[in-house]
C-alpha positions in Angstrom: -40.3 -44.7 52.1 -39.4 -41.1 52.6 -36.1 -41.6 51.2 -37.1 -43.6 48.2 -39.2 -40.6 47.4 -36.5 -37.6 48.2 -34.2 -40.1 46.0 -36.6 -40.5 43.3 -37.7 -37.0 42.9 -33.8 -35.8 43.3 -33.7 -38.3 40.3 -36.1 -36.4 38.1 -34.9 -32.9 38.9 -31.4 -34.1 37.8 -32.7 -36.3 34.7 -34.8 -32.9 33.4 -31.7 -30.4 34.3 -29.1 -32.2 32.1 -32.0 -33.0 29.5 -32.8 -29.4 29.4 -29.0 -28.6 29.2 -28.7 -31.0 26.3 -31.4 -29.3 24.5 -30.1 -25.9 25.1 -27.1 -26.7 23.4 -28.5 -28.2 20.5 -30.9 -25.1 20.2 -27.4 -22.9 20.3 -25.5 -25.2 18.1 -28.6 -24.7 15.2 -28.6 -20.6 16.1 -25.0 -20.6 15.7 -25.2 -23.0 12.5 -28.0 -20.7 11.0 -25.7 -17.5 11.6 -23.1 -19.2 9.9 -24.5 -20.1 6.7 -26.4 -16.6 6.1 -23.3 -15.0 6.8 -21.2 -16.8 4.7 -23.9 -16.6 2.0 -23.6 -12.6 2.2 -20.0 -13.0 2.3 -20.0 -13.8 -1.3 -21.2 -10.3 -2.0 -18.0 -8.5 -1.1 -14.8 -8.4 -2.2 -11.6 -7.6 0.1 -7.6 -7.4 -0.3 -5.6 -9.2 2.5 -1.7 -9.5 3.0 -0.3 -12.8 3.4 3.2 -13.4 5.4 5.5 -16.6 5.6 8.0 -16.2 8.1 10.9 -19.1 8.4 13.5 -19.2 11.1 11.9 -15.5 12.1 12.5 -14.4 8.5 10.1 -13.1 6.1 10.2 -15.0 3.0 7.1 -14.1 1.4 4.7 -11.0 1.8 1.7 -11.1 -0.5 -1.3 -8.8 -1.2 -4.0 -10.6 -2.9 -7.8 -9.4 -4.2 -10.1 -11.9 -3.3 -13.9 -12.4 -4.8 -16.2 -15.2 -5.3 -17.3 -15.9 -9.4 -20.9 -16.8 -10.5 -20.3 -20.4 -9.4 -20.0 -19.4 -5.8 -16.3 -20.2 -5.6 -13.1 -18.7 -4.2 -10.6 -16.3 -7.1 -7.8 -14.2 -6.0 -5.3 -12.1 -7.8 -2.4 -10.5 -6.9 -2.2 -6.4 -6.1 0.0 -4.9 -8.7 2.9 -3.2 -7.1 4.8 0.4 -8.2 8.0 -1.9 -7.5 9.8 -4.2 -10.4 11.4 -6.0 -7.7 8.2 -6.6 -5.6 6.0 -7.7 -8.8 8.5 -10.2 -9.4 8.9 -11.9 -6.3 4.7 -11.9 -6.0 4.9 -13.5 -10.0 7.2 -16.1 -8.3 5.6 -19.2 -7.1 5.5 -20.5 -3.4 7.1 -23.3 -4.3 10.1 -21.0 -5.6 10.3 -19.0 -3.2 10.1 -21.3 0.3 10.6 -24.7 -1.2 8.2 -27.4 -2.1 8.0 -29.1 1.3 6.9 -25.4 2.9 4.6 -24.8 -0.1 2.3 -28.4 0.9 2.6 -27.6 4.3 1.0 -24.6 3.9 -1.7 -25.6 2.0 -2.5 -28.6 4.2 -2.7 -26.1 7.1 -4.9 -23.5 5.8 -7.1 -26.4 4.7 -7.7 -27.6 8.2 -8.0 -24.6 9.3 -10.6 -23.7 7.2 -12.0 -27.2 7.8 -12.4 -25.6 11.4 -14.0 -22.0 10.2 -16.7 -23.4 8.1 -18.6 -25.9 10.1 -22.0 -27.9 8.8 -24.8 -27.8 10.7 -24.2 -31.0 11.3 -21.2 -30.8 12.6 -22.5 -28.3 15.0 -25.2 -30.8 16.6 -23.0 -33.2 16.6 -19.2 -31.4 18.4 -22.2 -29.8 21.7 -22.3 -33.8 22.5 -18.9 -32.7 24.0 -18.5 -29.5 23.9 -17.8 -27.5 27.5 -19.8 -24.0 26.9 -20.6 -21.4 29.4 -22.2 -18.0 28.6 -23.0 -14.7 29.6 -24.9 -11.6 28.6 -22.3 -10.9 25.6 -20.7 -14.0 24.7 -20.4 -17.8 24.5 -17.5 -20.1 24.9 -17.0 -23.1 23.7 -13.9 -25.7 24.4 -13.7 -28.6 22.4 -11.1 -31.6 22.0 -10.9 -34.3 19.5 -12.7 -32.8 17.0 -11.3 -32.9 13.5 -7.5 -34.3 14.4 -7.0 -36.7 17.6 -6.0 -34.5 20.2 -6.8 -31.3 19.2 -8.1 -28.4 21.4 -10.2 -25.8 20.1 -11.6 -22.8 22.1 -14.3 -20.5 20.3 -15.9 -17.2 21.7 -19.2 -16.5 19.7 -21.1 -13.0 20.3 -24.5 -14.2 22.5 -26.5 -11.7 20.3 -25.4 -12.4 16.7 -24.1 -15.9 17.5 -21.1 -14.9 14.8 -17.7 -15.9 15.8 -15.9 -13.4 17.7 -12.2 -15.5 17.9 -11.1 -19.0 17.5 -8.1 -20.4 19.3 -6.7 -24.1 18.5 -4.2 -26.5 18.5 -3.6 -29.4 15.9 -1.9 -31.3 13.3 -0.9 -31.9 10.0 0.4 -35.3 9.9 1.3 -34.9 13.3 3.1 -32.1 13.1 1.7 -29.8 15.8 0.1 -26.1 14.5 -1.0 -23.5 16.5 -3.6 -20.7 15.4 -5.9 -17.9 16.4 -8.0 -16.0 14.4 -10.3 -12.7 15.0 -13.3 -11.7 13.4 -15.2 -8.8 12.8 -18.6 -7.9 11.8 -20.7 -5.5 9.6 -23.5 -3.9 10.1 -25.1 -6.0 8.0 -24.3 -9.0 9.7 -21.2 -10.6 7.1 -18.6 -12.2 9.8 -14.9 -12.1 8.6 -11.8 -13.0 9.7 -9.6 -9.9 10.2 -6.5 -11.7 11.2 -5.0 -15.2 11.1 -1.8 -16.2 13.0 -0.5 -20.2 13.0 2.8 -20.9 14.2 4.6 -24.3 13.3 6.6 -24.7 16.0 8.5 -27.9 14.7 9.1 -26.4 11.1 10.1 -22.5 12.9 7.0 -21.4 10.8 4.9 -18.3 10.8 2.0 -17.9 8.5 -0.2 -14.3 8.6 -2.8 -13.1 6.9 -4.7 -9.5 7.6 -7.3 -7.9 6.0 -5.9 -4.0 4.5 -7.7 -1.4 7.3 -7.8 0.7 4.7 -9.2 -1.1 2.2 -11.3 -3.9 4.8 -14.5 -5.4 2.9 -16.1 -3.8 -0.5 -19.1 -3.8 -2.0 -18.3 -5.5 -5.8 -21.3 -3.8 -8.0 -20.2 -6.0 -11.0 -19.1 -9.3 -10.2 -18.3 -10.1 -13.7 -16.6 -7.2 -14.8 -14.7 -7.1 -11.7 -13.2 -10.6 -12.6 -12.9 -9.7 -15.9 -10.5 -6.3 -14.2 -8.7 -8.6 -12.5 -7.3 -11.3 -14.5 -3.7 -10.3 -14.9 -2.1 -11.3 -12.8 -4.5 -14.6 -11.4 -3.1 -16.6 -8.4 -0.6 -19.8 -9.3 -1.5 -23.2 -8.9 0.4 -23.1 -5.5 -2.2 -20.8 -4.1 -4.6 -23.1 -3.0 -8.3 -21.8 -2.5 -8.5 -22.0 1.1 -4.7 -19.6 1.2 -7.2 -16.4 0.8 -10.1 -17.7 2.8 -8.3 -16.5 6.0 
């Protein structure tokens, strides 16, 4: 009878750990949700100017810097930065698909759209990716390892400040119709509590691709005073049609 009880109560403690565990994770996955969305709400305050590299075969072929802003309807502009150079404002007035072919051109944009797809979770997706998520955490950070979670057979490993519960780096590995990417990103914070990616790096192994983006140290995130006018400034010069929205969210 003893042993009946030792097993039963041995039940219980184990039954309330992992339901405890279970909730604890949900209660991070909302906190890290809830960071999320006010950050990329203020986010839409700033402006910033970020170069963009494509490397084939270990060669540059393209090396962009674009001005980036959000209009009145809460979406994504960008415009090149004029250059002092003839020979450098033509090559950024030449489109992608110029310049690296069009096969390149919709890899590219199918990459940075999954990869976006991986930056700016739902909520929902949060509650639901904890269900299998391995996560340990200390005083300063959390890390989470997930597989399988937008593309069958992907991996993706996420450190997230414990205070803030912003993103601190993403690591992953994917696909674009099965074609294997690799990427890592790093973020930065402001005081006021906008997360940003600083730097994106994905390497297509397969393809003997490099794709780079960096926000300008110098110029990092600014304050746009006039949203309107700004766009208004910055209009010569607008993106192509080959610049797809999600190229300057990273």
């Amino acid at each position: 009878m003893k042993k009946v009880k030792h097993l039963l109560l041995s039940c219980f403690v184990l039954t309330s750990i992992t339901s405890g565990m279970a909730q604890d994770q949900t209660q991070l996955a909302l906190d890290i949700a809830a960071a999320r969305a006010k950050s990329t709400e203020q986010l839409m305050n700033y402006s910033w100017q970020r170069t963009i590299k494509i490397f084939l075969n270990e060669e540059e072929k393209i090396h962009n810097t674009v001005k980036v802003w959000f209009n009145d309807e809460g979406k994504m502009e960008g415009s090149y930065v004029g250059s002092e150079s003839s020979e450098e404002q033509l090559n950024q007035s030449e489109s992608m698909e110029q310049r690296i072919g069009l096969d390149y051109t919709i890899l590219f944009e199918q990459t940075f759209e999954l990869v976006v797809n991986y930056v700016f979770l739902s909520t929902e997706n949060w509650i639901e990716l904890m269900d299998n998520a391995v996560v340990s955490a200390d005083d300063d950070v959390v890390k989470i390892e997930l597989k399988n979670l937008l593309v069958q057979g992907d991996e993706i490993h996420i450190i997230i400040d414990n205070n803030t519960k912003l993103y601190k780096s993403i690591k992953l590995s994917s696909s674009v119709n099965d074609i294997p990417i690799i990427g890592s990103l790093e973020f930065e914070t402001m005081s006021d509590g906008t997360n940003y990616p600083i730097k994106t790096e994905i390497i297509i192994p397969k393809q003997s691709m490099k794709i780079t983006t960096e926000i300008i140290a110098s110029k990092t995130l600014e304050t746009m005073k006039t949203k309107n006018q700004s766009k208004k400034d910055e209009n010569k010069g607008s993106l192509t049609k080959a610049w797809a929205p999600w190229s300057v969210m990273l």
